[in-house]
N, C-alpha and C positions, 0 to 999 in steps of 0.2 A: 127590803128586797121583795116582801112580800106584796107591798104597795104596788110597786116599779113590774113585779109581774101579774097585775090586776092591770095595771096600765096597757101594758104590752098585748092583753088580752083583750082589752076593751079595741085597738085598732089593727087588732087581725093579724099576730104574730107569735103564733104559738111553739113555735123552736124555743123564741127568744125568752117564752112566757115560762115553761117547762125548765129553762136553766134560773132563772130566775127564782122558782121555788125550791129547786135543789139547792141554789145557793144558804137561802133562808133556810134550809131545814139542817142542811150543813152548819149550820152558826146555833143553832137549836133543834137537837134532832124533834126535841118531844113537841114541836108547834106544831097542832093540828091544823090550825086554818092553814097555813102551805102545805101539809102535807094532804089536805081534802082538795086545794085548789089542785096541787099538781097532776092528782088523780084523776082528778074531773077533766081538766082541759087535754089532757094525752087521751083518756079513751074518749070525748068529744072530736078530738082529731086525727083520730087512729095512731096515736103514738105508743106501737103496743111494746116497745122495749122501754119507752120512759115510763110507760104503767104500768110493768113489772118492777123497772125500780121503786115506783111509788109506794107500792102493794108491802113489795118488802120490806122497805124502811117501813109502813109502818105496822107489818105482822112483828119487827125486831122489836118492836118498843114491848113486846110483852103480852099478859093478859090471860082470859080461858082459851084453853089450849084451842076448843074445839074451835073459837076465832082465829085463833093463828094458824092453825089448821089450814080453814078456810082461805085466808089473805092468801097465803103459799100456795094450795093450789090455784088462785083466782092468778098469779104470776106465772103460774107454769101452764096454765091454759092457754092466757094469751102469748106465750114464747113459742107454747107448740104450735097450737093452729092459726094462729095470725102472722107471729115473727117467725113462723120456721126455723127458729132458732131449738137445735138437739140439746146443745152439752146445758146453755141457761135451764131449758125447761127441766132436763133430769135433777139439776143442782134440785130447782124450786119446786119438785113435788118431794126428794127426798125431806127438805125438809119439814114438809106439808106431812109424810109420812110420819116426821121423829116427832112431831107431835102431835098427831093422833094415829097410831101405827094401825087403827081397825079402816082409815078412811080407804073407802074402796074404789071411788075415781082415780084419787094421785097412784093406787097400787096399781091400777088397768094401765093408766097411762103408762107409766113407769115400765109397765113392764111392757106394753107395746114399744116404748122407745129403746132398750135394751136389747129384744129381741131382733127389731130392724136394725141396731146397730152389730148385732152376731157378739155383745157381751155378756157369753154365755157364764161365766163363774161370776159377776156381779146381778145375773139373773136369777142363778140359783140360788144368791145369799138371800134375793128378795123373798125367792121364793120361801126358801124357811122359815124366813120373820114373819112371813105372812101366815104359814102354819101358825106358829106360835098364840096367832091373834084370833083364828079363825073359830068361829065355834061350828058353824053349818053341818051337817055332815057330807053335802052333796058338796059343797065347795072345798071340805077336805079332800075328799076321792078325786076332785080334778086336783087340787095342788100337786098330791103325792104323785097321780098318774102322769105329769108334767112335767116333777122332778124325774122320774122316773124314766120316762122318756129323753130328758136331758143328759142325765146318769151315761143312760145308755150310747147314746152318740157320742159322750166324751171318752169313752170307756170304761167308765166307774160299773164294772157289771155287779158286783156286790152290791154296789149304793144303787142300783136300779131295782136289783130283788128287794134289796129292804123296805125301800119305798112300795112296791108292789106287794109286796104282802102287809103293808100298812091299811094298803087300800082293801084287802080282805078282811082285816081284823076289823073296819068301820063297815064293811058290806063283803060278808061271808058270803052272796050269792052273786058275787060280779065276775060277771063271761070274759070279761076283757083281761083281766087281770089274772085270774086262772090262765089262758091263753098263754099271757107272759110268764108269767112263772114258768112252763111247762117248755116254752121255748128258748130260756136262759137256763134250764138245768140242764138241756139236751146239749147246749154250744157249750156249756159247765163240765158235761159229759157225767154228771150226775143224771143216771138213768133213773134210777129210785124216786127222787125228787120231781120228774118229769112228770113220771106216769103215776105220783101221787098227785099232781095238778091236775093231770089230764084226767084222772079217776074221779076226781072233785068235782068240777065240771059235770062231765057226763048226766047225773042226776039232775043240773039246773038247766037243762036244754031238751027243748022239744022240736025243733024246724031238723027233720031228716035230713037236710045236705051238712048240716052242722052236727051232729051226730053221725052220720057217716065218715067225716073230715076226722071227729075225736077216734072213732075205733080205727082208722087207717094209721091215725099218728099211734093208739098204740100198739098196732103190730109192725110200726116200723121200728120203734121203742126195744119190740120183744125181740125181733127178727134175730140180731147178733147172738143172744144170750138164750132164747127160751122160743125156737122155732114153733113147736108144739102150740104155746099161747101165740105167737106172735098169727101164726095160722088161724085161731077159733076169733083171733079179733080182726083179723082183712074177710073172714066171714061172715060176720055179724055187720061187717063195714059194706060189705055185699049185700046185706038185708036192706039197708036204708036206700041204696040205687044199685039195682039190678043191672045187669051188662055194664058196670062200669069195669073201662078196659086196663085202668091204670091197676084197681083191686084185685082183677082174675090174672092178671099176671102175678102177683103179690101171691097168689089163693095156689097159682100153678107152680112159680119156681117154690114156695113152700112147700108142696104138697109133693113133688120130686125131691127134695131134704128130707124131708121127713119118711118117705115113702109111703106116702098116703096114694098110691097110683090110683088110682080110682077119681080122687078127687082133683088131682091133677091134671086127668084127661079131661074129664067135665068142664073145667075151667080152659083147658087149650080149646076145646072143641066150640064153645062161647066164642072165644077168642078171632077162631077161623072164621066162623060163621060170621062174625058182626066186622073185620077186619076189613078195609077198602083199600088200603096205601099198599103196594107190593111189597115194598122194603118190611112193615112192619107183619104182612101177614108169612112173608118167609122165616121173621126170627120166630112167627109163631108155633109153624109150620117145624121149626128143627126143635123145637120145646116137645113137640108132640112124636117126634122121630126117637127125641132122649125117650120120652115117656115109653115109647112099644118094645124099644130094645131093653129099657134097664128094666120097668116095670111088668114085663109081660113077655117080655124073651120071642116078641115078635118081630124079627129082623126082616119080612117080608114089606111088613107095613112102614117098618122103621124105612126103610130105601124106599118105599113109594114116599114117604113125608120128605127125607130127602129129596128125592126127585121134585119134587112140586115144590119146595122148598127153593130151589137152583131155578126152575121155571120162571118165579115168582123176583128171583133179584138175579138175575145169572151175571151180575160182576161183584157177587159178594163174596170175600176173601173166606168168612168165619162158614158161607155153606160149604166153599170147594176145602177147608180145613176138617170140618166135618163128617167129608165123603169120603176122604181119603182117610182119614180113621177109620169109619165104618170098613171100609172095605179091606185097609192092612191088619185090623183086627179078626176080620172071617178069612185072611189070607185067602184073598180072592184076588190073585191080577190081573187073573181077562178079566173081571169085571172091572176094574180099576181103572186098566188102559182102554176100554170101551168108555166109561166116562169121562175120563180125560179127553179122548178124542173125538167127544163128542161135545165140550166144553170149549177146546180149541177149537175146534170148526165154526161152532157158533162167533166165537169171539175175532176169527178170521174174516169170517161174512159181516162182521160189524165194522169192521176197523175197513175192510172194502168200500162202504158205504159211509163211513166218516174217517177220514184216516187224521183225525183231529180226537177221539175215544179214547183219554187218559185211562178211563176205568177199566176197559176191556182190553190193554193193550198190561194193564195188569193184571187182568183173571190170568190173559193168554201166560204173561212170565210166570205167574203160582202153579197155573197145569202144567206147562213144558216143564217147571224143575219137578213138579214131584211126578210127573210121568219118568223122567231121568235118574230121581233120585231112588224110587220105590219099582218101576215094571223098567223100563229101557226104554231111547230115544236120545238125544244127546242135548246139552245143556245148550247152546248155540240159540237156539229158537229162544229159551229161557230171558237172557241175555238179550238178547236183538231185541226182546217185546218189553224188556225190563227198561230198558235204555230208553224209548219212547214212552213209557208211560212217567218216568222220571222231568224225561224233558218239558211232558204235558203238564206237570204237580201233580201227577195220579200218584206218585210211587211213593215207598216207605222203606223201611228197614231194610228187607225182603229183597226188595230192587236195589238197594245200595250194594249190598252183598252178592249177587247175580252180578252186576258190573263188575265189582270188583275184583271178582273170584275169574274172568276172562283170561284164556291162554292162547294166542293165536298160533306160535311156532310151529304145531303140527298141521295146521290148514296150509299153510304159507307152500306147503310142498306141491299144493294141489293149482300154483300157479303154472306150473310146466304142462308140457303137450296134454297130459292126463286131464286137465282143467278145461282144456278149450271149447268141450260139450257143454260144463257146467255153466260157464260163464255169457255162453252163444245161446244156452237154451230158451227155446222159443222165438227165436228170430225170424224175423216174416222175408226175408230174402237168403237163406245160407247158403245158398249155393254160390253169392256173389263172394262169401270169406273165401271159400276154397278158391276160389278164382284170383282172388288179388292175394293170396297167401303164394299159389302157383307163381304167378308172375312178377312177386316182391321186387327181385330187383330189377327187371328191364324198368319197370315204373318208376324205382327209383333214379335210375341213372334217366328216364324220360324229363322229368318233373323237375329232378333235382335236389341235392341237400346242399341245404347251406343255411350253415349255422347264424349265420350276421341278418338273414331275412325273419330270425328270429328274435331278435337284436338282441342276440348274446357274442362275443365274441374272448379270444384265450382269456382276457382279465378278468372273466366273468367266471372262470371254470373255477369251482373252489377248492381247496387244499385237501389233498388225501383224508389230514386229521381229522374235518369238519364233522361234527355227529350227523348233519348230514349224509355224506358220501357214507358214512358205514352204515345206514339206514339204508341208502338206496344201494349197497354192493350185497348187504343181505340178500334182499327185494330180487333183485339183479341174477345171483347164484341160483333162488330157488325159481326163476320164470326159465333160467337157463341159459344167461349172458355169465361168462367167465368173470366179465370190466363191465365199467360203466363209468363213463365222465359224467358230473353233477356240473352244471349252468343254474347261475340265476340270472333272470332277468326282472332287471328294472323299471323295462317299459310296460309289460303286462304283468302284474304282481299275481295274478292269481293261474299261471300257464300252469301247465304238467301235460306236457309234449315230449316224444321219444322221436328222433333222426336217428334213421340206420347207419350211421357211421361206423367205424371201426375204432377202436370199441364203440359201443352204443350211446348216443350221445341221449342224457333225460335232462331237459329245461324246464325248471323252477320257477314260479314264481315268488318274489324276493317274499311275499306273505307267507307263504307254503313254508319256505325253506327255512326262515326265521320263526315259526309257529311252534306250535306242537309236533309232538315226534311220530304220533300218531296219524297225524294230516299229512306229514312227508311221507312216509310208509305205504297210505293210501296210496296219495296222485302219483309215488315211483311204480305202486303196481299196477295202477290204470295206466301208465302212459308204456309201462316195460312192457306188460303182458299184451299190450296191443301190437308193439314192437315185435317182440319174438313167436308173433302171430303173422305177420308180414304187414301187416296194417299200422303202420306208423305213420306211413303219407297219405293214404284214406283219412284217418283220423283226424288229423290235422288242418284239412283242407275246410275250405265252406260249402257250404250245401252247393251253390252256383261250380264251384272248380269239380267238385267230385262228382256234379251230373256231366259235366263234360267228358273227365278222366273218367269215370263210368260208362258214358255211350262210346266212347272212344275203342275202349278195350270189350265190348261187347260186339260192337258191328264188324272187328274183324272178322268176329262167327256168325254174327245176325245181321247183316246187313238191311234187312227191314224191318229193325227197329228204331223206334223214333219215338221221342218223349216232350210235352210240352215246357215250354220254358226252357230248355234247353239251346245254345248258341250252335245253330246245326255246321254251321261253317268252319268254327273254332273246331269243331268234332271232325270234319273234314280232311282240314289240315293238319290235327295232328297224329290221323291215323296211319299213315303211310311212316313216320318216323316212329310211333313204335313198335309198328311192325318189323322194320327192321332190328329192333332191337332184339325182337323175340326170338329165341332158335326154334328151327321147325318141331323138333321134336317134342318141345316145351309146347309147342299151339296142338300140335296132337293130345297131349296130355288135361290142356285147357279145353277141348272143343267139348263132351259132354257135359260137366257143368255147365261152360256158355249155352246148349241148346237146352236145358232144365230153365232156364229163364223165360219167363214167359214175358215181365215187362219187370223195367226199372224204376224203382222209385229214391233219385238222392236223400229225400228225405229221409224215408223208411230206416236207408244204410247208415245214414248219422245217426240215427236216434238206436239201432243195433250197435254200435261202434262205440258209442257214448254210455249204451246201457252196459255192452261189456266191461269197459273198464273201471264203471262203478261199482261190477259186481266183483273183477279183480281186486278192487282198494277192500271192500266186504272183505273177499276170503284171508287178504293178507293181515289185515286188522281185527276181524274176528268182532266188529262193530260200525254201528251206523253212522255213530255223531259225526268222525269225520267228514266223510260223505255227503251229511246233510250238512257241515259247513262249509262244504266246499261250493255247493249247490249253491248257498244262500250269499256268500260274500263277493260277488261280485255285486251285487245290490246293494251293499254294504249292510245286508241285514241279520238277523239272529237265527241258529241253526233249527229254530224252532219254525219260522215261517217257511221253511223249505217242505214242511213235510207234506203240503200238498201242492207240490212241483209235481208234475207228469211222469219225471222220472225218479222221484222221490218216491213217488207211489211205488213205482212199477221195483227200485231196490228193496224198498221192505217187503213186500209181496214177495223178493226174490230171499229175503232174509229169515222172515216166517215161516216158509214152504219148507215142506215133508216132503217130499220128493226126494225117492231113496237114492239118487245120484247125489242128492244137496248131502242127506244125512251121509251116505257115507262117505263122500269126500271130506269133510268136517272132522270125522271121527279118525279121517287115516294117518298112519305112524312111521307111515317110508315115503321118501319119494319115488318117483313116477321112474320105470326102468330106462 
């Protein structure tokens, strides 16, 4: 065999040459000349998996160890860095290892390929064995320190200290080690043991940020247990780096514990002075507010720190929580309601200018309730501001409970005649409501009702039982309809339209009606309360029908007026027919408001007629979300993208307002005589 692979070598076929000596050393393991040929011609040919077998057959035949040794790693050399072969090369260093366990290649190796393979418990047996062998002392402090570290990420936290305090017993002066220890008695919650580390330490360090770092960790150490120390060492931790701001806080809230006042203004005063971020020089600012009031019984200074404090974040929850202690503690409620509403102002001029202010639409719900809860005003605003700052993700606890805590029954009264300033207020034409309230039904019998143009017809009306129709007969009794037929319609899902029928006809749309009970409640008040306002065919109409129907019923009194965009012909014709409808007496009654008109804008009147009865769905519901998804889904979109619609705006503005007509209609317990 061995011939025949000398042969096979001599004309350039070293595959064939390579089996050929294996053959032969298989028939004789102990024949050297095949087992020298086979080695030769594999590493001649880069055959580095046949010249690992070679290696090892012949490290097996025996010998001084440190030879076989040798052979073994000479096979797992070439398995790792040539063959790329893992599991071969670990086989061929361990046993490169078991027999000379001090060889320190096959140990590196070994443990490089262990650790790239993540065999962490066959790592750390190496590692031990290699203790065992080791005499160094620098290459002990790494074993231990690597056990140690390995310990620790498997969670053996006891086999990590023992090993780290191994590493002290061979070098009493190691930083690193001390370090550990001091940070596995604290996760131990052995305090004792921590800050005997960290005490340890201290003496073998000279670099002031590192000495500064040990006396912080031991007043964090003391702080639970031993204020007083935990104090004199965030002081000493202040000697090594002056103005550090994470220490004078440490130096301040200690120094307020303890009542070391003195030392604790010193440090807030640091604090202010060196501080740039708003947010962090306001908590500074209320550190220094605690400090004049508890330590100095200076409640002058303590409300100016507040004050500057609220300046500095004015949507922070913990200053307006603060202010309002400070002030129910001196029982002071005009001061109280003077910050309050000087809080909400601020935060109404905010949400003006972004009405997208999650934060501010939450300062506004913490003032209104604790202005309601502690001096007077009513919860409504609370509520309104709470519900948007929710919607935004500004809100918490505070605002869950503000929602949830809503009672509308007693607003709901304030949909009758008593209501119709509230909900008109501020309209840029009102003189045109009184005029088409005047003249409700000649218009209506002009114009028309009919139900099927709205494409509802009798199969559409729904059954008395519906939880609908007792949502909208509620609605209905308190705007001041006796009835009310409930329609859904199919073709427009999102309608809430009232026809003056007999009884009152409100058309739903089929979204509306099938939704939320709160979204039906709304659009039955916006469409009733326009209704029993005489405006239900205004309402209804599009901006083009209602400048017609508009110049129509004006020029019977103005005759020279004229509007662009308007069909003057359509206007023409159809003022002679509702003149006739109208009785004279009723045009005498209508002619001062017609000459209060100075000009008509259809637009202007839709966007009044629209804001009313948003602000009707408001008082009857007693909240916004409706309304903003009533806004948003025609778009098919989230109640959330409505809040900066034009008339989104202009309902929350109407929702927020203190305006002693809003509060007190809100707050009233009867209805309207």
């Amino acid at each position: 065999m061995t011939r025949a692979g000398d042969t096979l070598a001599a004309i350039g076929e070293p595959g064939e040459t390579v089996q050929r000596y294996a053959r032969a050393v298989q028939a004789r393991p102990a024949y050297r000349p095949a087992l020298d040929a086979w080695q030769h011609t594999a590493l001649a040919h880069q055959l580095w998996r046949e010249l690992a077998d070679a290696v090892t057959r012949k490290a097996s035949l025996g010998g001084e160890p440190r030879m076989v040794a040798a052979l073994h790693h000479f096979a797992g050399v070439a398995l790792m860095d040539k063959a790329r072969e893992a599991e071969p090369a670990i086989a061929a260093l361990r046993r490169a290892l078991d027999a000379e366990p001090g060889h320190l290649d096959s140990f590196l190796r070994l443990r490089r390929l262990l650790e790239h393979a993540e065999r962490r418990a066959e790592l750390a047996a190496l590692l031990r064995k290699r203790l065992d062998s080791e005499r160094d002392p620098g290459a002990q402090i790494e074993l231990h320190r690597t056990l140690a570290e390995h310990c620790y990420t498997t969670g053996d936290r006891e086999a990590a200290m023992q090993n780290y305090r191994a590493v002290i017993r061979v070098n009493p002066a190691d930083v690193r080690a001390h370090a550990a220890i001091a940070d596995l008695a604290s996760e131990h919650g052995a305090r004792q043991d921590a800050v005997a580390a960290v005490m340890a330490r201290i003496p073998l360090e000279h670099d002031p940020g590192v000495l500064r770092n040990l006396h912080y960790r031991l007043g964090a150490l003391h702080a639970e247990h031993d204020a007083l120390t935990a104090l004199a060492a965030f002081q000493r931790a202040l000697g090594y780096r002056p103005g550090d701001k994470d220490t004078l806080i440490q130096v301040a809230d200690l120094g307020v514990a303890t009542g070391e006042w003195q030392v604790a203004l010193d440090a807030c005063d640091q604090l202010v002075k060196l501080e740039r971020d708003p947010e962090a020089l306001s908590a500074h600012l209320q550190r220094a507010a605690a400090i004049f009031e508890r330590g100095f019984a200076d409640r002058t200074r303590a409300e100016r720190m507040l004050q500057l404090a609220l300046d500095n974040a004015p949507t922070s929850p913990e200053c307006l929580r603060l202010l309002v202690a400070f002030y129910r503690d001196a029982d002071d409620p005009v001061g109280l309601r003077a910050q309050l509403t000087r809080i909400a102002g601020a935060m109404r001029a905010r949400v003006a200018q972004d009405p997208e202010d999650g934060p501010a639409y939450r300062m506004l719900a913490r003032a209104s309730a604790a202005r309601a809860e502690h001096v007077d005003g009513s919860p409504r605003i609370a509520r309104a501001a709470a519900e948007l700052a929710q919607l935004l993700g500004a809100g918490g606890e505070p605002e869950q409970r503000l929602i949830a805590g809503g009672a509308p029954s007693a607003a709901a009264h304030w949909l009758g005649p008593r209501g119709d300033d509230l909900v008109f207020a501020g309209a840029a034409q009102p003189e045109l409501r009184q005029i088409f309230r005047l003249l409700a039904q000649p218009i209506a019998r002009h114009v028309g009702v009919d139900l099927a143009a709205r494409g509802v017809g009798r199969k559409d009306r729904l059954p008395s039982n519906d939880p609908a129709v007792a949502i909208a007969r509620d609605v209905a009794a308190s705007v001041g309809f006796k009835d009310v037929d409930v329609y859904v319609s199919l073709r427009d899902p999102h309608a809430m339209i009232a026809e003056p029928t007999s009884p009152v006809s409100l058309v739903l749309g089929r979204a509306i009606a099938a939704g939320d009970p709160a979204a039906v409640r709304f659009a039955a008040a916006a469409a009733l309360k326009l209704a029993h306002a005489g405006l239900a065919i205004p309402a209804r109409l599009s901006t083009d029908e209602l400048g017609v129907l508009g110049f129509t019923v004006l020029r019977l009194f103005r005759p020279e007026l004229s509007g662009t965009g308007v069909d003057v012909d359509e206007v023409n014709a159809q003022m002679p027919r509702l003149r006739r409808l109208i009785p004279s007496a009723l045009l005498h009654d209508v002619a001062p408001h017609a000459r209060a008109v100075e000009r008509f804008s259809p637009e202007a009147f839709a966007r009044d007629l629209r804001l009313a009865g948003l602000r009707a769905g408001l008082v009857a519901t007693d909240s916004l979300l409706p309304g903003l998804a009533l806004l948003a889904a025609p778009a098919g979109a989230e109640p959330r993208s409505a809040i900066t619609h034009p008339l989104a705006r202009e309902l929350i503005s109407f929702a927020l307002s203190e305006a002693p007509d809003v509060r007190d209609a809100r707050e009233a317990r009867a209805p309207a005589p």
